[in-house]
C-alpha positions in Angstrom: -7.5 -11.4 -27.5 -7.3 -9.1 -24.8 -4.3 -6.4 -26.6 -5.7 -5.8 -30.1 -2.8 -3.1 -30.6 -0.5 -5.2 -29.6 -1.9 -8.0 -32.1 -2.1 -5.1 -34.8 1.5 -4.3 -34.7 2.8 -7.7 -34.6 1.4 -8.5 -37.5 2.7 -5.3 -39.2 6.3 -6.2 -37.7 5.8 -10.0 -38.9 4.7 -9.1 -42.3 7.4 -6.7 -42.7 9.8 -9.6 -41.9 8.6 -12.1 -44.3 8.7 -9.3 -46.7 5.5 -9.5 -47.4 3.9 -6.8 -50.1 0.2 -6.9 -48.4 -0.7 -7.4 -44.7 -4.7 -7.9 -43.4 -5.7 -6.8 -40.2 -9.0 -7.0 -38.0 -10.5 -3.1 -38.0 -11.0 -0.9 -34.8 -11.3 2.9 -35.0 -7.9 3.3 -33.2 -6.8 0.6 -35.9 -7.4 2.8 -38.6 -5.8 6.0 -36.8 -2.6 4.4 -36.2 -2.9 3.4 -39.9 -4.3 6.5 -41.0 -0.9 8.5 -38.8 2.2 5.1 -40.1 0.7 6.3 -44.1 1.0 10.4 -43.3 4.4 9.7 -41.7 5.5 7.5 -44.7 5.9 4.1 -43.0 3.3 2.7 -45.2 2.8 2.7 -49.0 -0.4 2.4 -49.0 -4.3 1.3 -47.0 -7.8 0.3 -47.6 -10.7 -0.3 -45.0 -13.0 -2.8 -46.3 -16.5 -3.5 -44.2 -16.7 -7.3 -45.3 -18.3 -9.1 -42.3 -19.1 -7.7 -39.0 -15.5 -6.0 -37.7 -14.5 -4.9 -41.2 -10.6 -5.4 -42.0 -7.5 -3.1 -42.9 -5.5 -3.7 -46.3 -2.2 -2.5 -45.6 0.4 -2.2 -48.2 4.1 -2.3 -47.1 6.8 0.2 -48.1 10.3 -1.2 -49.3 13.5 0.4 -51.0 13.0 -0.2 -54.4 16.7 -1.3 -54.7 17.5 -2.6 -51.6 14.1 -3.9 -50.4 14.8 -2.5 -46.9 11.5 -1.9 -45.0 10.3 1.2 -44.1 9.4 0.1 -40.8 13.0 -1.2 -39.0 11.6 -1.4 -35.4 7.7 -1.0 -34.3 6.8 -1.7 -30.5 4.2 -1.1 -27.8 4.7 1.0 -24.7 1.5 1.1 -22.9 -0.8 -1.9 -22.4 -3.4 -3.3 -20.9 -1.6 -4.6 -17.5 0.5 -1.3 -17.1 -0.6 1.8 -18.9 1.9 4.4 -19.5 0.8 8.2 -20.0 2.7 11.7 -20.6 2.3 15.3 -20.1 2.1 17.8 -22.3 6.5 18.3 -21.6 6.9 15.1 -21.3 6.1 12.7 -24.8 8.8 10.9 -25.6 10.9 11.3 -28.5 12.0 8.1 -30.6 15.8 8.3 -32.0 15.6 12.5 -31.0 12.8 12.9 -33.3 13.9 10.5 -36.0 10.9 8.1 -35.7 7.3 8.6 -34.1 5.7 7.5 -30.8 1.7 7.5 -31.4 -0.3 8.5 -28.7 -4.3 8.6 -27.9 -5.4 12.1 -26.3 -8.4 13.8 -25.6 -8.3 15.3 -29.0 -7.7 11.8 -30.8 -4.7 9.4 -31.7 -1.7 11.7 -32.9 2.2 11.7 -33.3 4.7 12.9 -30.2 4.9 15.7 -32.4 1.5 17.2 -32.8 0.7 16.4 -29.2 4.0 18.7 -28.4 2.5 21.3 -30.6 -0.5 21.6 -29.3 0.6 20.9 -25.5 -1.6 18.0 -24.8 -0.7 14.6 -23.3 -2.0 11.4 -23.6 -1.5 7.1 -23.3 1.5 6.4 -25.3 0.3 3.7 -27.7 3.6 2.5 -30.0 6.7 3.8 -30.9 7.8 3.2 -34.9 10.7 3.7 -36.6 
């Protein structure tokens, strides 16, 4: 596998259309960030890192409309990868639906939201966008 983001949000974004309740994913550090950042924003309902076996794994339950059972998550994608990276300046992180979703991206000062990195006037590799 040479895009393990890319793997980890493809099988968020298939879960999430088989409506599944409980997705497993292969840990990284980043991994766990982007997990950590999708459960702070509310995308996610809930996590667990187990260390079972030598990578360790990433419980990851899904949020739905109690009603409805509309996901959480409508639209997750990747912007920078491994054949053509993408990075932005401190003015220049992109916002996702003018500020209604999140773009995730991995500075100097760790993996944060378009929003933080803003705030703090940093730039970084723009990982995903997720809304």
């Amino acid at each position: 596998m040479t895009d393990p983001i890319a793997d980890y949000l493809t099988r968020l974004r298939n879960a999430v259309m088989a409506n599944h309740k409980i997705v497993d994913i292969p840990a990284s550090n980043i991994k766990k960030d982007i997990t950590r950042i999708l459960f702070e924003k509310g995308y996610i309902l809930n996590y667990k890192f187990e260390d079972k076996g030598p990578q360790g794994s990433i419980k990851i339950a899904l949020k739905y409309h109690p009603e409805t059972k509309i996901p959480a998550i409508k639209k997750v994608g990747r912007v920078s990868r491994p054949g053509l990276r993408k990075y932005a300046g401190s003015n220049g992180t992109p916002r996702v639906l003018n500020g209604l979703g999140i773009s995730i991206i991995s500075t100097s000062q760790g993996v944060m939201t378009d929003k933080e990195a803003r705030k703090l006037g940093i730039g970084g590799e723009v990982l995903c966008y997720v809304y």
